[in-house]
C-alpha positions as CSV (number, residue, x, y, z in Angstrom):
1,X,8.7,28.0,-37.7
2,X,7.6,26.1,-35.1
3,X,10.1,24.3,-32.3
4,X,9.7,21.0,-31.6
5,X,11.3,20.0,-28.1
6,X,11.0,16.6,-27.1
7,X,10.5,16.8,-23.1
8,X,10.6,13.9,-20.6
9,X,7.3,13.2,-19.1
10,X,6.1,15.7,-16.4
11,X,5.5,14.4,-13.0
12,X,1.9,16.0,-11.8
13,X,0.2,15.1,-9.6
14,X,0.7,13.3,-5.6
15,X,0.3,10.4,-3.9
16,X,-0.7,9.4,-0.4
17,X,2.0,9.2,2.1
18,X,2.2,6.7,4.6
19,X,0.1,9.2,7.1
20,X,-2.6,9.9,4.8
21,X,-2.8,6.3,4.1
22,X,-3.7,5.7,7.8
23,X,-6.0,8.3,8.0
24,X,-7.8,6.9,4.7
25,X,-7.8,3.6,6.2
26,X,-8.8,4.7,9.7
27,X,-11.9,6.3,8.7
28,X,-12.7,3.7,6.1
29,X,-12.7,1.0,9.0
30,X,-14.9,3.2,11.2
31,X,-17.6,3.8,8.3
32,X,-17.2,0.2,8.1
33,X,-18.1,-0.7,10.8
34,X,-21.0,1.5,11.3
35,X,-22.6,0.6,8.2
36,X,-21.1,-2.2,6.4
37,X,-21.5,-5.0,9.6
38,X,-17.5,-4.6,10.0
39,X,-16.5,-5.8,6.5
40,X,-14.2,-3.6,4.2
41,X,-16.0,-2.1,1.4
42,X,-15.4,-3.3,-2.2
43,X,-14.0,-1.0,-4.7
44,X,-17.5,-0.8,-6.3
45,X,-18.7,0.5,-3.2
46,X,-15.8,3.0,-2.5
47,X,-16.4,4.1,-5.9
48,X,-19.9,5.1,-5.2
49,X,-19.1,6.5,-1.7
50,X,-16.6,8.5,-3.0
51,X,-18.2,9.2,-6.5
52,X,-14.1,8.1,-8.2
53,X,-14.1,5.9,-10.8
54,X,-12.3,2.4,-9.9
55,X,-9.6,3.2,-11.9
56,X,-8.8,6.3,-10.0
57,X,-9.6,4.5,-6.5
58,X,-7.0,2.1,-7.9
59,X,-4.4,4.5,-8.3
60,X,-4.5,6.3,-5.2
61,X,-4.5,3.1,-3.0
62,X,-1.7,1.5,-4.6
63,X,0.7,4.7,-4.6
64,X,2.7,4.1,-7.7
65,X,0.8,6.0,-10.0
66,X,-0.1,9.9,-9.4
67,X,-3.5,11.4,-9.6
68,X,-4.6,15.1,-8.4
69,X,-5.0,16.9,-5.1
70,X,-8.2,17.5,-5.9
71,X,-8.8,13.4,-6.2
72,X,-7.0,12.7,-3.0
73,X,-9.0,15.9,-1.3
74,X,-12.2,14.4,-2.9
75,X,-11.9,10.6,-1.2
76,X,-10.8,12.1,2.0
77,X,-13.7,14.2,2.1
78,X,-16.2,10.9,1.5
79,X,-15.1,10.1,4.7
80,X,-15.5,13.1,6.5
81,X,-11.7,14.0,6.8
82,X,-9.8,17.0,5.2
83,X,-6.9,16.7,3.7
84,X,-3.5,18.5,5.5
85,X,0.0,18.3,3.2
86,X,1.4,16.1,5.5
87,X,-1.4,13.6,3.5
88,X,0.4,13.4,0.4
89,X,3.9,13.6,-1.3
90,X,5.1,14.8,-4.8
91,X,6.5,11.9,-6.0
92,X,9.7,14.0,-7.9
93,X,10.0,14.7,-4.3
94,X,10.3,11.5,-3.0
95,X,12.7,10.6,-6.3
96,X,14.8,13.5,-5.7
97,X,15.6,12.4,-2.1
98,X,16.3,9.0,-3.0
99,X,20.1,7.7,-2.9
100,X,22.0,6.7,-6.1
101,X,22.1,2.7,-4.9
102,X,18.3,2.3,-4.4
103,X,15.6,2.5,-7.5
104,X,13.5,5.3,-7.3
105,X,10.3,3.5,-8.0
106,X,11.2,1.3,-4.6
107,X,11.4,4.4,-2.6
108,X,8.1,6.1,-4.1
109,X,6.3,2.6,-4.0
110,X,7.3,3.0,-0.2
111,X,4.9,5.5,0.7
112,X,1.9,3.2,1.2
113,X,2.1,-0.1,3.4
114,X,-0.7,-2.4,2.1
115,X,0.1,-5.5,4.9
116,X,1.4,-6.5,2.0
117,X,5.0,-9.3,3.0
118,X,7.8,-9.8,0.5
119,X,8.8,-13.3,1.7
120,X,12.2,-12.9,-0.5
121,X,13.1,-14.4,-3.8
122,X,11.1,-18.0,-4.2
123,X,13.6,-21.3,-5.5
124,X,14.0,-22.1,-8.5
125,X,11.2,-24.5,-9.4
126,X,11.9,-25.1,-13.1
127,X,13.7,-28.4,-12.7
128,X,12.9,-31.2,-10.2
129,X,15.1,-33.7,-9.7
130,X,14.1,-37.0,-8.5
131,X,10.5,-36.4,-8.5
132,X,9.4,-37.9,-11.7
133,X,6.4,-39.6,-10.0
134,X,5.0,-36.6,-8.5
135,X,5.6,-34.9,-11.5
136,X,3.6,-37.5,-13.6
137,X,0.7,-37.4,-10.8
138,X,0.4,-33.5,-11.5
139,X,0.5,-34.1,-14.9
140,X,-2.0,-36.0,-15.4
C-alpha cells in the first residue's frame, strides 16, 4: 500500500540579497561601460553573457521567485565575481524572521531594491464629477 501525504510546497532554492544585488549591479555597470558605450545591457544580452535563459535572469533580478545556487553562482561568475553567502538568502529564512503584522512576501520582496518608488495608493479615478466636457474630449 502506498501513502499518499499531501505536503505544502518546498521552498528550494535562494535569492539575491540586497549585497549581492549591488555586487551584480556593480560589475554589470563596469562591463558596461567598457564594452557596451555606458548603456545597461538588455536581458537578451545578459542572457548570452551569462549563458541563463531570460526566464531565469528574470527571476533572480526581481527576487520574488527562487532559483539555484548554482544559477546565482553562474551569473556572478559572468562577471568575474564569486559568490560569498552573504550574496544570497533562503527565502524560508527571510519568512521565518518576519513579524506576525507584516506579509511575508513584503519582507522577501525586500531583498532587492530596483530604484523602483511606491508613490502610495493613487485616487480613486472611477468617477469624475464635473468634468463631463473633458470626459467627452477623451472620449472621442
Amino acid at each position: 500500500m502506498v501513502k499518499s501525504s499531501r505536503r505544502g510546497k518546498r521552498k528550494r532554492g535562494v535569492r539575491l540579497s540586497s549585497q549581492g544585488w549591488e555586487r551584480l549591479q556593480t560589475a554589470q555597470a563596469q562591463r558596461a561601460a567598457e564594452h557596451n558605450d555606458r548603456q545597461p545591457y538588455t536581458l537578451e544580452v545578459l542572457a548570452q553573457i551569462t549563458r541563463l535563459s531570460i526566464n531565469t535572469l528574470t527571476k533572480v533580478r526581481s527576487g520574488k521567485a527562487s532559483v539555484d545556487r548554482q544559477t546565482i553562482a553562474d551569473y556572478f561568475e559572468a562577471f568575474g565575481l564569486t559568490l560569498t553567502p552573504e550574496d544570497y538568502v533562503h527565502p524560508e529564512a527571510v519568512e521565518d524572521d518576519c513579524p506576525p503584522s507584516v506579509p511575508k512576501v513584503a519582507i522577501a520582496n525586500e531583498q532587492i531594491t530596483t530604484g523602483q518608488v511606491d508613490w502610495g495608493e493613487a485616487p480613486d479615478v472611477s468617477i469624475f464629477h464635473g468634468r463631463t466636457e473633458e470626459l467627452a474630449t477623451l472620449e472621442t
